[in-house]
C-alpha positions as CSV (number, residue, x, y, z in Angstrom):
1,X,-16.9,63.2,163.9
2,X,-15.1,62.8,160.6
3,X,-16.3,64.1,157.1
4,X,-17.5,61.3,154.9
5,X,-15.4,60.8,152.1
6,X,-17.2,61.8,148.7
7,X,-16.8,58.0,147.6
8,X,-18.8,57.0,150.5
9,X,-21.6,60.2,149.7
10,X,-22.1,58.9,146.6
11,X,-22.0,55.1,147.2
12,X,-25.0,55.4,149.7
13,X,-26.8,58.2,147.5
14,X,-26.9,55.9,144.7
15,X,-28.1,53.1,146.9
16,X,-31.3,55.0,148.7
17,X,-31.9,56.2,144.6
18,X,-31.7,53.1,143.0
19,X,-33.6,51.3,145.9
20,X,-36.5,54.1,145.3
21,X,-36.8,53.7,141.9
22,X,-37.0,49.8,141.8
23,X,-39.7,50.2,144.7
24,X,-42.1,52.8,143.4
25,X,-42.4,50.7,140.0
26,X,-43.2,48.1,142.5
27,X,-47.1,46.8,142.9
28,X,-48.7,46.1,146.7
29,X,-46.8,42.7,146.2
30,X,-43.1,44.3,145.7
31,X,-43.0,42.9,141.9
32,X,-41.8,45.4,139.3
33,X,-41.0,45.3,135.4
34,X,-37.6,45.5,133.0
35,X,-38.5,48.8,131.5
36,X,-36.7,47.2,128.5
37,X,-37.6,43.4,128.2
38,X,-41.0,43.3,130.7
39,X,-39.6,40.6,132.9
40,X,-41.4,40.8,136.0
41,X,-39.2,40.2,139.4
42,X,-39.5,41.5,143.0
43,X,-38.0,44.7,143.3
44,X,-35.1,43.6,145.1
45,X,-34.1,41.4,142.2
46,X,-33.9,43.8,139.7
47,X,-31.4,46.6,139.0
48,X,-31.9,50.6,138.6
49,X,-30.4,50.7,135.0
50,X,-29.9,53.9,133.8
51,X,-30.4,55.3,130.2
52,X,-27.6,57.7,129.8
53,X,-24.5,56.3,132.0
54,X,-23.9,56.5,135.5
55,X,-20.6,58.3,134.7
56,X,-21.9,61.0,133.6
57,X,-23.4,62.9,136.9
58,X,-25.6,65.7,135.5
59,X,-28.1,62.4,134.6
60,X,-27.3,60.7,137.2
61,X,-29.9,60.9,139.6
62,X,-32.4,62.2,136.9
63,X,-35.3,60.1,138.0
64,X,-36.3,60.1,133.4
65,X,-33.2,58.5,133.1
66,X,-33.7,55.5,135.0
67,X,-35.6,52.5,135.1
68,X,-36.0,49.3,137.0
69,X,-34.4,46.7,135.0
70,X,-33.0,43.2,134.9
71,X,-29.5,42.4,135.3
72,X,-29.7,40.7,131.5
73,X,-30.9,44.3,129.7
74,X,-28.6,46.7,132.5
75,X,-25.4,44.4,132.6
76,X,-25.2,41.9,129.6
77,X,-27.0,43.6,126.7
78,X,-25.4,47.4,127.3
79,X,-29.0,48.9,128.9
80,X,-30.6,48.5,125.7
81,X,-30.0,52.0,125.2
82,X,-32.0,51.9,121.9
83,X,-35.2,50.7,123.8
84,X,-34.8,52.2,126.3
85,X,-34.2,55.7,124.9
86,X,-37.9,54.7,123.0
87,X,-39.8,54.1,126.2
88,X,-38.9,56.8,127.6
89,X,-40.4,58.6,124.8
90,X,-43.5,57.0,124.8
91,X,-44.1,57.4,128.4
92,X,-42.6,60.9,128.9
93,X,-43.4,62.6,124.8
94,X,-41.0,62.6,121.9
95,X,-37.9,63.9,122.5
96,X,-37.3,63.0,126.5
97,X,-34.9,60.8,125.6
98,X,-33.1,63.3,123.4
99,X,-33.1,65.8,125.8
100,X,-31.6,63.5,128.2
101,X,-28.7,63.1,125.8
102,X,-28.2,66.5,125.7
103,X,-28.2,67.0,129.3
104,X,-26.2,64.0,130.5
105,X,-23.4,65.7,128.1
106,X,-23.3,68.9,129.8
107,X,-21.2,69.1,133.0
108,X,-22.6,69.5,136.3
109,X,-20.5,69.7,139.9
110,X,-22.4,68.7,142.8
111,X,-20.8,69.5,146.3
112,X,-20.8,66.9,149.1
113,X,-23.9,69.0,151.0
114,X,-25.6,68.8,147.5
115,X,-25.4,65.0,147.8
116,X,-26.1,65.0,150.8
117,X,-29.6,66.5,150.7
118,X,-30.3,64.5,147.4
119,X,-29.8,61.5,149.7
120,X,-32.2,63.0,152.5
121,X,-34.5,63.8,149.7
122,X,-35.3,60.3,148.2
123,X,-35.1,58.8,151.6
124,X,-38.1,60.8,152.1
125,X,-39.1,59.7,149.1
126,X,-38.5,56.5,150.0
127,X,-40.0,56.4,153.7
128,X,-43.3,57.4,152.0
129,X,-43.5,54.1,149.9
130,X,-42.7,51.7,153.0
């Protein structure tokens, strides 16, 4: 059998994370909130926006860091970083979202069997909400 390309690690990591997070926000009936605007949508119709960039990996899959949220806060309003920096405050206590910052600025190497056991992990995760 051939070794996975990292791309392809990734690419279905940040599928089984994102499609976690959207769900558990979810109610009995599958609908879920824009952690920035409160537009409510089925899961599936909504997008795992992240508060610090995808880009930068140490943040990631840091499961503060991300939110359900509509396509119009993730794609066409930049995240509403602002706002979203705010919740997360409120929810998690002053500072999260600074500390966040901090993090998602330091630099953090995974390894292709740390991916891949992130990717077993919130499938787990993700079994237990089906």
């Amino acid at each position: 059998m051939a070794k996975a390309k990292r791309s392809t690690i990734v690419k279905k990591l940040d599928t089984v994370f994102s499609r976690y997070i959207r769900k558990r926000e979810a109610d009995h009936d599958g609908i879920a909130e824009c952690f920035t605007c409160g537009r409510k949508a089925h899961w599936k119709d909504l997008q795992c926006g992240h508060f610090q960039t995808r880009k930068k990996y140490s943040t990631r899959w840091h499961e503060l860091n991300v939110a359900p949220q509509c396509g119009g806060c993730n794609m066409y309003n930049g995240g509403q970083q602002y706002i979203f920096g705010l919740k997360i405050d409120k929810i998690h206590g002053e500072g999260t979202a600074e500390d966040l910052v901090r993090q998602s600025n330091q630099i953090t190497k995974y390894s292709n069997l740390d991916l891949i056991n992130l990717t077993k992990h919130y499938q787990q995760l993700l079994n237990e909400l089906e």
